[in-house]
C-alpha positions as CSV (number, residue, x, y, z in Angstrom):
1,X,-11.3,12.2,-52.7
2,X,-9.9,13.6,-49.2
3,X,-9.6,9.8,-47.9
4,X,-8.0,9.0,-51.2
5,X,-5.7,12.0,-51.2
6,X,-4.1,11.4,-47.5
7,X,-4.6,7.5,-47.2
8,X,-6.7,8.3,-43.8
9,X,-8.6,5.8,-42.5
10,X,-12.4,6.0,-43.0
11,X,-13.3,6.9,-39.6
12,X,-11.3,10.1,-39.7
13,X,-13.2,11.6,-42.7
14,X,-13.8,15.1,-41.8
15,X,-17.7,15.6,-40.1
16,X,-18.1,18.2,-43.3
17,X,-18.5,14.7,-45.4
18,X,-21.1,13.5,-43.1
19,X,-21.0,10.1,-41.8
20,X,-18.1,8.0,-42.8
21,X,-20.0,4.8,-43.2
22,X,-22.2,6.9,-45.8
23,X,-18.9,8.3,-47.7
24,X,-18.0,4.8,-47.9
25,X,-20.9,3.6,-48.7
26,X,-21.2,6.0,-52.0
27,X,-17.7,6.1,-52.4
28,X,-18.1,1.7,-52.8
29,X,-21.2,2.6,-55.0
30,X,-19.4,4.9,-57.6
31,X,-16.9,1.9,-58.1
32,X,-19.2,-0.6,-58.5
33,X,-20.8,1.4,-61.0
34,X,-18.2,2.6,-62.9
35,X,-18.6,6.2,-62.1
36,X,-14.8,6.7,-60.7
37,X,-13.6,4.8,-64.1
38,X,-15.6,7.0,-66.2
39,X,-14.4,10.4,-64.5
40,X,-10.9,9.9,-64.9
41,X,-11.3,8.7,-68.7
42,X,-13.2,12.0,-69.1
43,X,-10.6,13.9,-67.3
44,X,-8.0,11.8,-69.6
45,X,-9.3,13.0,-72.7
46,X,-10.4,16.0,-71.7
47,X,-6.5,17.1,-70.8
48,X,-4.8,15.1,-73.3
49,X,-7.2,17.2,-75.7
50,X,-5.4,20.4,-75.2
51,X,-2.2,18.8,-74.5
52,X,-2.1,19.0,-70.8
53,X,-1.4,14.7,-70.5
54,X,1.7,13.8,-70.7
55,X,1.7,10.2,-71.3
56,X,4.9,8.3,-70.3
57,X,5.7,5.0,-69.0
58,X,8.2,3.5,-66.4
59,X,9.4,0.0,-65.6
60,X,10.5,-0.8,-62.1
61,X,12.5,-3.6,-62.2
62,X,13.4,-3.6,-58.5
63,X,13.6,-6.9,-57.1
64,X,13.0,-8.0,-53.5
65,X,13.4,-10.8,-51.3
66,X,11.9,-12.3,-48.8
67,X,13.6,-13.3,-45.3
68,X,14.3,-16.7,-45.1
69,X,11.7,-17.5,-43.2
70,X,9.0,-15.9,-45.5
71,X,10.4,-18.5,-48.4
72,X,9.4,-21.6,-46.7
73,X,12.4,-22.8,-45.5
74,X,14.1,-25.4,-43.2
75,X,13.0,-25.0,-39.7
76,X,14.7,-25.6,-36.8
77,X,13.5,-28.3,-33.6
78,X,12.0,-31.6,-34.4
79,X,9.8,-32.3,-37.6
80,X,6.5,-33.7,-37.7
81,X,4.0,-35.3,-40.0
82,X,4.5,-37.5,-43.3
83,X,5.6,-35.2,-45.6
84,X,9.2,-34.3,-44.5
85,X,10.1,-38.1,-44.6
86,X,8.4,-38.2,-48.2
87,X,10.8,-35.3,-49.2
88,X,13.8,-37.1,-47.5
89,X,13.4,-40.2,-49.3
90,X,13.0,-38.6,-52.3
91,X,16.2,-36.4,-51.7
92,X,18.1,-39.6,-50.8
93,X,16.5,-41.4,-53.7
94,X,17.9,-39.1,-56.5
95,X,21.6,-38.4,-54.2
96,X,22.1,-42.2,-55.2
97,X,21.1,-42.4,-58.7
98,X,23.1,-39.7,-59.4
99,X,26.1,-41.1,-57.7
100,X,26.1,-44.3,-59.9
101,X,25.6,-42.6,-63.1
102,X,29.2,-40.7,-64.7
């Protein structure tokens, strides 16, 4: 719970928890088992039980975006391979069937 509580890496667990790679390893154990999921059910209903849960819930509707350059976009300096002249044609193809239609 210490690693969990401060976000610490593994390898700074204090020396009070023993090795880290054996934290880790029980720590990985009690998930895969379900032990972690059934603690905080049991902790759930145990303080919702005398009214100490209070249950809300919150929508984030925060939106990001990526930089331009995360998105896939143009780059810059001489293109290679097939694909770019596939797209081009294509781009062309539909510029000039839309020019004739109206």
């Amino acid at each position: 719970m210490w690693r969990l509580r401060t976000g610490a890496p593994w390898r700074d667990v204090p020396e009070r928890y023993g090795p880290w790679q054996t934290a880790y390893e029980r720590f990985a154990r009690w998930e895969a088992d379900g032990t972690w999921a059934n603690l905080l059910k049991h902790v759930q209903v145990r303080g919702d039980a005398v009214g100490q849960v209070e249950w809300m819930v919150a929508v984030d509707l925060t939106v990001n975006r990526a930089h331009q350059h995360a998105a896939g976009a143009r780059k810059r300096g001489p293109q290679t391979g097939t694909n770019w002249r596939i797209r081009t044609a294509r781009r062309r193809a539909r510029r000039s069937a839309g020019h004739g239609e109206g």
